[in-house]
C-alpha positions in Angstrom: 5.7 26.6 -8.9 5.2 23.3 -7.8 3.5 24.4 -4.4 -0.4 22.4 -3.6 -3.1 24.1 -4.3 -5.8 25.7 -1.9 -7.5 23.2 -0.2 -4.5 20.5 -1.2 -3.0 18.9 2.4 -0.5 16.2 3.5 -0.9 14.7 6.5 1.7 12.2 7.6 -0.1 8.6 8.7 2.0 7.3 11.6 4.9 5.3 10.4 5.3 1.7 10.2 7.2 -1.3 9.0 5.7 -3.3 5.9 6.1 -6.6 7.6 5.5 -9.8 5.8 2.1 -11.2 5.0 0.9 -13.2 2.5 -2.1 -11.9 0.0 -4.3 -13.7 1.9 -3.3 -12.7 5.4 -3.0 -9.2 4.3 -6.6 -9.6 3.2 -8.0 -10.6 6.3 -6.2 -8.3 8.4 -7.6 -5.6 6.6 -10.6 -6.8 7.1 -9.9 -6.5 11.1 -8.6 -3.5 11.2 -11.4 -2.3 9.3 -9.1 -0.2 7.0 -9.2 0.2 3.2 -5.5 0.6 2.4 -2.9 -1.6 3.8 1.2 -1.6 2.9 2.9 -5.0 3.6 5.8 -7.4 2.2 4.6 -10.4 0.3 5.6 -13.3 2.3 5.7 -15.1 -1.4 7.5 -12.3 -3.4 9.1 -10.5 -1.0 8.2 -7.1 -2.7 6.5 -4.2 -0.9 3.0 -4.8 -2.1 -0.5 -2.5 -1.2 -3.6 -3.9 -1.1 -6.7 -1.9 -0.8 -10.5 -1.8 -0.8 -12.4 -0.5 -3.4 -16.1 1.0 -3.2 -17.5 -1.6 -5.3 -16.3 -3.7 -2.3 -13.6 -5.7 -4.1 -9.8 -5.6 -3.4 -7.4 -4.5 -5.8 -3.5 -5.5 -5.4 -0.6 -3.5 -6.4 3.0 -5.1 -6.4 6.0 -3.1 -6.9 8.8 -4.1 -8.5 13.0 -3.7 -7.6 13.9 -1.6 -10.9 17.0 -0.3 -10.7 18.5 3.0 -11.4 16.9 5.2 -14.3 18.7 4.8 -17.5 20.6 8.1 -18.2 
């Protein structure tokens, strides 16, 4: 079945609203908070967009996109 294998857990991260930064913002506040994964609306886009550090030290940005519905 589709059930996680040994070792394999979810653990819920407190919840919280994606409020609106811009890339550069979002950046820095990482960089505050000392975390390596943060969720937040792009102030320029508005689109939920996750930014995150990666071991080489670099960031990497994702952007998400509106789609709609899936086509039947």
């Amino acid at each position: 079945g589709g059930e996680p294998g040994p070792g394999f857990r979810v653990m819920k991260d407190e919840t919280f609203s994606a409020r609106a930064l811009t890339v550069e913002d979002a950046v820095m506040q990482l960089n505050l908070l000392g975390d390596e994964l943060l969720v937040f609306t792009d102030a320029r886009t508005q689109r939920l967009s996750i930014l995150y550090r990666r071991k080489d030290g670099n960031y990497r940005l994702i952007e998400t996109t509106n789609s709609g519905p899936p086509a039947a």
